[in-house]
C-alpha positions as CSV (number, residue, x, y, z in Angstrom):
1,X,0.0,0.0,0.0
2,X,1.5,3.4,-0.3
3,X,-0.1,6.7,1.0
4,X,8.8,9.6,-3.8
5,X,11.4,11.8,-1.6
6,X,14.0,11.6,0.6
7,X,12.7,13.1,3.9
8,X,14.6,15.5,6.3
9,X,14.0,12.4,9.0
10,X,15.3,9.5,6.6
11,X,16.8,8.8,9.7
12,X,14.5,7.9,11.2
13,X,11.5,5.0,11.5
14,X,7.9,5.9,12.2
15,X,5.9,3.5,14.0
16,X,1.8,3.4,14.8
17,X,0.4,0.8,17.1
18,X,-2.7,0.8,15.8
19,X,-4.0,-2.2,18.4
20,X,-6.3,-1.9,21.5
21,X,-5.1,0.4,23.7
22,X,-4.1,-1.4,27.5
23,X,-6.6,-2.1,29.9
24,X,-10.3,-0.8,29.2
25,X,-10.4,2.3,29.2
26,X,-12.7,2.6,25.7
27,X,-15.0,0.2,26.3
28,X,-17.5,-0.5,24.9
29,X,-16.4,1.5,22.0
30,X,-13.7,-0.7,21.2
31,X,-14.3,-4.5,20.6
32,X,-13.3,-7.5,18.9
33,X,-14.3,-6.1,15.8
34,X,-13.3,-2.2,16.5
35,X,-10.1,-1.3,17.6
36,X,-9.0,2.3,19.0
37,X,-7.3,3.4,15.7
38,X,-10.9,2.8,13.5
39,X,-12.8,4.6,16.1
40,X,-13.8,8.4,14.4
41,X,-13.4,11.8,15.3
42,X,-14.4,14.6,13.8
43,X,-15.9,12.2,10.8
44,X,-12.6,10.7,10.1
45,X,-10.4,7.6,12.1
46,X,-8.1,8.4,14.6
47,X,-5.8,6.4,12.3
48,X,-6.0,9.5,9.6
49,X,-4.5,11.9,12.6
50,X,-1.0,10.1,12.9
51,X,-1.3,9.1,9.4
52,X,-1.3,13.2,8.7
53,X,1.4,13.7,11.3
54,X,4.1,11.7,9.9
55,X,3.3,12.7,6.2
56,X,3.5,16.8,7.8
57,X,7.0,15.5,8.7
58,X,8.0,14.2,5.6
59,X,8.4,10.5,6.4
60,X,8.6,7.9,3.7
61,X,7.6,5.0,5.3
62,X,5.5,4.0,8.0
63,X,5.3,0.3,10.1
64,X,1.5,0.3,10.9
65,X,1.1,-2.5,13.9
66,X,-2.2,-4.1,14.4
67,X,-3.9,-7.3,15.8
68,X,-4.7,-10.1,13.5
69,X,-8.0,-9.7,13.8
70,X,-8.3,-5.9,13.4
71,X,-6.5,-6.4,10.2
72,X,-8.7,-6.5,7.2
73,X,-10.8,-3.3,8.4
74,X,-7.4,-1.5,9.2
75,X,-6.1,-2.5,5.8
76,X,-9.4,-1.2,3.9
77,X,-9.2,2.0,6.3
78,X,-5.2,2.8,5.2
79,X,-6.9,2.1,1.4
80,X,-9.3,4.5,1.4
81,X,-7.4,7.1,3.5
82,X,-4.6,7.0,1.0
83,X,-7.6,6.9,-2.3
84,X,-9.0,9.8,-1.1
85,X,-6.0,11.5,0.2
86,X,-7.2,12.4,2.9
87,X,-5.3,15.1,4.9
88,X,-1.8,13.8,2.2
89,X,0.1,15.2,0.2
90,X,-1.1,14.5,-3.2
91,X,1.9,15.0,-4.7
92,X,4.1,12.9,-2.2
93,X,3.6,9.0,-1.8
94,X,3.8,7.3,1.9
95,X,4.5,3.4,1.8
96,X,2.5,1.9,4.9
97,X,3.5,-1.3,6.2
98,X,1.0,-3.0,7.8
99,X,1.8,-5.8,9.7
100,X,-1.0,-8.0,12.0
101,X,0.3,-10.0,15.1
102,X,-1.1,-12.7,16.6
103,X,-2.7,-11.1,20.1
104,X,-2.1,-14.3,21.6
105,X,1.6,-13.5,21.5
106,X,1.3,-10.1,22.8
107,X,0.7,-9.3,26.9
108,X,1.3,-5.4,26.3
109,X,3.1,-2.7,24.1
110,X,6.6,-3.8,24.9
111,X,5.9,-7.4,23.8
112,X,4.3,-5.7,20.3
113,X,7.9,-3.8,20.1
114,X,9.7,-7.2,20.2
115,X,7.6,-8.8,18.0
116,X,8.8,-6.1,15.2
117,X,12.0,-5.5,16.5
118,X,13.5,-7.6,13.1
119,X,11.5,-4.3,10.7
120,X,13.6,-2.0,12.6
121,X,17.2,-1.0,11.6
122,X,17.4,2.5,13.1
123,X,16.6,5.3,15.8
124,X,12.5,5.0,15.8
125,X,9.8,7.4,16.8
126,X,6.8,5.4,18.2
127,X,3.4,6.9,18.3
128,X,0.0,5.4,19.9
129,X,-2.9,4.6,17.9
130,X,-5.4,7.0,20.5
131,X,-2.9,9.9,19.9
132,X,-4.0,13.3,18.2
133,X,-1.1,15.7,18.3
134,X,0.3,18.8,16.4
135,X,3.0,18.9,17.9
136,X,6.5,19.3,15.5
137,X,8.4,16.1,15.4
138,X,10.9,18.0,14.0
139,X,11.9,19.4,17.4
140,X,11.6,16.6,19.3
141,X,14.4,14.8,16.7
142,X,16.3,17.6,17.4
143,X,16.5,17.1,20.9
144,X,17.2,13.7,20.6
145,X,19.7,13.9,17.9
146,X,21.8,17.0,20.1
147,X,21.4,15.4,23.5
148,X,22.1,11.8,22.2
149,X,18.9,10.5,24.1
150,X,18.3,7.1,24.5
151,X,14.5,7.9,24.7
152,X,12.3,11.2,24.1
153,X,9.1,11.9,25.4
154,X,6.8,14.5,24.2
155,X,4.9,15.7,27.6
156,X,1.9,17.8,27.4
157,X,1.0,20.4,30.0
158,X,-1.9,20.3,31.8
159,X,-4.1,23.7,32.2
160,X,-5.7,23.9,35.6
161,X,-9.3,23.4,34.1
162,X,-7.9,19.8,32.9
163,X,-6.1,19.0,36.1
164,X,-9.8,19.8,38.0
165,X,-11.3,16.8,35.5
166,X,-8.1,14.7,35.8
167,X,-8.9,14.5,39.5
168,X,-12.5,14.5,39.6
169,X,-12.5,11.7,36.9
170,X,-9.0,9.6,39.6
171,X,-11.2,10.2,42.8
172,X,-11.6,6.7,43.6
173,X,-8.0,5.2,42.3
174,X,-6.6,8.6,43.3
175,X,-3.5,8.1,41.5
176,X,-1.0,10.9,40.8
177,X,1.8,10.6,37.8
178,X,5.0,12.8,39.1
179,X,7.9,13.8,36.4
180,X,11.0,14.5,37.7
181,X,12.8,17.1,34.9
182,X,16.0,19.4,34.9
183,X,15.6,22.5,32.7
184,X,18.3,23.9,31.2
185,X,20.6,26.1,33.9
186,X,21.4,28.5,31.1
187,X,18.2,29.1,29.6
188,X,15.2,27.4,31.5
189,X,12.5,28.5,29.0
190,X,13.6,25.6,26.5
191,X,10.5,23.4,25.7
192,X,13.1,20.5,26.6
193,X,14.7,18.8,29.6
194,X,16.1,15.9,31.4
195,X,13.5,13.3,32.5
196,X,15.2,12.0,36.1
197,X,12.6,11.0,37.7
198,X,9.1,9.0,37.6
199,X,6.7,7.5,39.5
200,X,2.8,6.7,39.7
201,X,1.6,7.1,43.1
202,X,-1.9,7.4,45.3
203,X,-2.3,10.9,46.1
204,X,-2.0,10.9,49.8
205,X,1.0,9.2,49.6
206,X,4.2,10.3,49.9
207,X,6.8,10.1,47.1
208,X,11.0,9.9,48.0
209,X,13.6,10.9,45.9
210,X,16.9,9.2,46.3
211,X,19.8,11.0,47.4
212,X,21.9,10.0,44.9
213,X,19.7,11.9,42.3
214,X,19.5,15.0,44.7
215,X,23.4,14.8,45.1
216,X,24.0,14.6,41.4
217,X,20.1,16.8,40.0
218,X,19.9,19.2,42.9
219,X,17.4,21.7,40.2
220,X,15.4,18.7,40.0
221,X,11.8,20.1,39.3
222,X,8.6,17.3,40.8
223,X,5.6,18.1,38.1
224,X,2.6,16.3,38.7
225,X,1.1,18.8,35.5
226,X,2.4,16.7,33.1
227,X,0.7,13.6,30.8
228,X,2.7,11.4,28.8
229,X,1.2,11.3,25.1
230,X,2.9,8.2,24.2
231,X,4.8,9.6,21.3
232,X,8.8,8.1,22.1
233,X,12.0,8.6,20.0
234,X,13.9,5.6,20.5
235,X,17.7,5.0,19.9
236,X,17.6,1.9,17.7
237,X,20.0,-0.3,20.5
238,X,17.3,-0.7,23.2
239,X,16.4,-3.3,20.9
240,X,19.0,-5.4,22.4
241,X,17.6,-4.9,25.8
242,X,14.1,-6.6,25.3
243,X,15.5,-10.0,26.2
244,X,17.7,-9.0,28.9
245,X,16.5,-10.5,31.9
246,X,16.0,-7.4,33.6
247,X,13.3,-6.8,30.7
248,X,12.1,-10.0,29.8
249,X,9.3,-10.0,32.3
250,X,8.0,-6.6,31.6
251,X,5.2,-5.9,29.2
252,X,4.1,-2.3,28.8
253,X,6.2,0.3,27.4
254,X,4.9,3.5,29.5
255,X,4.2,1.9,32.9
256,X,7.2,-0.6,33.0
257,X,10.3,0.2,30.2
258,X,10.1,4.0,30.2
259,X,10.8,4.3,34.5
260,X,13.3,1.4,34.0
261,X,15.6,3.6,31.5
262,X,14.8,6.9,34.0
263,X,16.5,4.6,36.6
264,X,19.2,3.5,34.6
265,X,20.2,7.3,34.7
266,X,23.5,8.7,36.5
267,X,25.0,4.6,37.1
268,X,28.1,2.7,36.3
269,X,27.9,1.7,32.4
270,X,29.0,-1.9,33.0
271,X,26.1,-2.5,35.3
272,X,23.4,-1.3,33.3
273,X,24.4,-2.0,29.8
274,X,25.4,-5.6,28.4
275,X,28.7,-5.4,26.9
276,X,27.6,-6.1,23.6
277,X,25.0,-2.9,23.9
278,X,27.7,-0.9,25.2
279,X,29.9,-1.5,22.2
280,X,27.5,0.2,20.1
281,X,26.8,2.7,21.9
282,X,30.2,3.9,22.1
283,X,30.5,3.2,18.3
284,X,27.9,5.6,18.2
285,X,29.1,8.3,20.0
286,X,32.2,8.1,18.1
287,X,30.5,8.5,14.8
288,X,28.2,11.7,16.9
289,X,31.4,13.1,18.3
290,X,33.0,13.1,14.8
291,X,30.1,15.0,13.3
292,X,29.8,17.6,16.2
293,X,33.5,18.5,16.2
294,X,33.2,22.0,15.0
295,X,29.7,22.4,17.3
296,X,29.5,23.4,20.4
297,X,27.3,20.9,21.8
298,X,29.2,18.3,24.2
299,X,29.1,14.5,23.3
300,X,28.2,12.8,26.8
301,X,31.0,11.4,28.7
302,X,30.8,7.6,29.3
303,X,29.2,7.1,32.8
304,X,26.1,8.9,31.5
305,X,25.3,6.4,28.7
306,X,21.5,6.2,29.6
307,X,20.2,9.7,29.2
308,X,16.1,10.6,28.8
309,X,14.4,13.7,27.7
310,X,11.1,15.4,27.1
311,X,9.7,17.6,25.0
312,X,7.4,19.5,26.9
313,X,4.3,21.4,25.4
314,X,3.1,24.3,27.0
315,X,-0.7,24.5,28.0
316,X,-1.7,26.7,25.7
317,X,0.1,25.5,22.7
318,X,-0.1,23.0,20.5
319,X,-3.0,20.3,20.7
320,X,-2.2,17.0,22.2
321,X,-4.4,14.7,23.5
322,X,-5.3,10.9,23.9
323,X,-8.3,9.0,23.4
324,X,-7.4,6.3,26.3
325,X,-11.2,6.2,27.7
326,X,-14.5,7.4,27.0
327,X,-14.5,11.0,28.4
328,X,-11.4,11.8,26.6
329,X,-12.7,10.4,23.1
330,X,-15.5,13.0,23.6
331,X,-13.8,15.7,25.1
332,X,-11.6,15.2,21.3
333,X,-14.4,14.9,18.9
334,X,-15.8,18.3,20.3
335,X,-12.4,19.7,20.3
336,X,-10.7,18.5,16.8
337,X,-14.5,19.8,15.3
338,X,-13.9,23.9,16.5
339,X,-10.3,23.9,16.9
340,X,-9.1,26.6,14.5
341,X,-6.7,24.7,12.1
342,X,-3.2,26.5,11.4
343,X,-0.2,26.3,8.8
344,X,1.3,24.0,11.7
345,X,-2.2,21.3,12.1
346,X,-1.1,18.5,9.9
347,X,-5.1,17.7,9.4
348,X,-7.1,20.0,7.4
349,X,-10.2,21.6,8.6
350,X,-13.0,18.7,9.4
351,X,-16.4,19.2,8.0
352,X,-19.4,20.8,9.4
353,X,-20.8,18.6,11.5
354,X,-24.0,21.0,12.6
355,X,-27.0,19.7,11.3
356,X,-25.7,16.5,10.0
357,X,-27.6,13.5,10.2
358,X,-26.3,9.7,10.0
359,X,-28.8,6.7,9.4
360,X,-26.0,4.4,10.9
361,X,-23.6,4.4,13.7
362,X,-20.4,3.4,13.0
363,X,-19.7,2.1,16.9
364,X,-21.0,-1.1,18.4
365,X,-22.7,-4.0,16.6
366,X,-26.2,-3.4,17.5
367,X,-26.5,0.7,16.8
368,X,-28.4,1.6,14.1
């Protein structure tokens, strides 16, 4: 299928998990038979939105991951999205790579990563099936490509209307999600910065923050304002990681592999790093340090091989949200449909919806 150029991010992978989203936060909506990414807003699938941020960035290629059994609908979606253009660039062609996994084999995201680890050959960006961003990729690479991160997060704010909802909607889990980051000393209005610290907790509980980190982080910033979109740039030789025994057991990407490489932070190479990994790693800074020697940006020194950052979007910039349960799949539709598009929105401006009427439902086997 295919949605020619040589992009400014050939660099680059692009990944969409277009699969069920973990745990249940959509259902009903989402089924055996409809899966997150077919699920529409603003008249078109969430699949179209990720579709139309990669192609804004000038990608090539795409690896679209879905279940076996979400795969002949997802395939016919990527067809007509691509016939009608939807939201592409006529003029440019996008060759999407869909690939269906057997859900049998797969306990979470980081077991869907390992299953597709073999299509992978270099530094990846990863992007959820339930995301609807326009943010710029473009900076985010650039933050991973100067601060040689092993993984980037794009973080959104959240204004104080959405933490009022985010707490109303926790009240019975109560559960708070802290970010530990370090802003730039020299100029702490960059979007980016160090991602030290992270941790899920109940909100009457107490948090700690080792010494260690406090010794070497003493700026260190606790935000409890921040989601994670689940948008990651990855540096292609945590690959070699999933099947490290440290790793094997875990299954989810955001809740277990993303704290386990904030850990990793600020510690002895040997011990976190199998020597194999290691080798590349330096390999790679080699090749970095060689093509930085007339920059002034530092290549990291070799007890800080692990490093994490995040991109952090303001509150009032830049729209990024999830559809990970039902009040936030509403909250989008009604959004997406009045938000004033820009030069920077890689969708174009959905139509009306006012007035419209539909004989069918496009949700749930027994809607008509």
């Amino acid at each position: 299928m295919a949605l020619g150029r040589k992009p400014p991010l050939a660099e680059f992978q692009a990944v969409i998990l277009a699969c069920a989203e973990e745990g249940i936060g959509l259902y009903p909506l989402t089924t055996d038979e409809h899966c997150t990414s077919l699920l529409p807003v603003a008249n078109r699938p969430l699949l179209s939105y990720q579709l139309n941020l990669l192609d804004k960035a000038k990608f090539s290629s795409v690896l679209l991951v879905t279940f076996q059994k979400f795969e002949t609908k997802v395939r016919r979606c990527v067809d007509s999205l691509v016939q009608s253009q939807v939201g592409l660039d006529s003029e440019r062609k996008m060759a999407v790579d869909l690939i269906a996994l057997s859900e049998k084999k797969v306990q979470g995201t980081l077991d869907i990563l390992r299953q597709i680890k073999h299509k992978l050959f270099t530094d990846f960006i990863l992007i959820s099936g339930d995301l609807v961003t326009e943010a710029s990729i473009h900076h985010l690479a650039d933050v991973h490509r100067i601060k040689d991160s092993t993984v980037t997060l794009l973080l959104k704010e959240r204004t104080e209307e959405e933490m009022k909802k985010y707490r109303k909607e926790n009240k019975n889990n109560e559960l708070v999600n802290y970010f530990g980051v370090v802003r730039n000393k020299k100029n702490k209005r960059e979007r980016y910065a160090r991602l030290v610290y992270r941790k899920t907790a109940l909100a009457d509980e107490s948090i700690a923050i080792p010494k260690t980190l406090l010794t070497r982080e003493p700026g260190i910033i606790i935000r409890s304002n921040l989601s994670d979109s689940n948008l990651y740039l990855f540096r292609h030789w945590i690959l070699d990681l999933l099947d490290e025994e440290r790793v094997a057991k875990m299954s989810s990407i955001q809740n277990d592999f993303i704290p386990y490489l904030i850990k990793m932070q600020y510690r002895e190479p040997g011990s976190v790093l199998p020597e194999i990994v290691l080798k590349r790693v330096h390999s790679d800074r080699l090749e970095t340090a060689n093509s930085m020697s007339a920059s002034k940006e530092q290549v990291p020194c070799d007890d800080d091989i692990v490093r994490c950052f995040s991109f952090i979007i303001p509150a009032s910039e830049s729209y990024c949200r999830r559809a990970n349960n039902v009040q936030n799949f509403a909250t989008m539709n009604h959004e997406i449909a009045v938000l004033p598009v820009a030069s920077s929105t890689p969708w174009e401006c959905p139509q009306s919806l006012s007035g419209k009427k539909f004989s069918t439902s496009v949700i749930g086997r027994d809607c008509k």
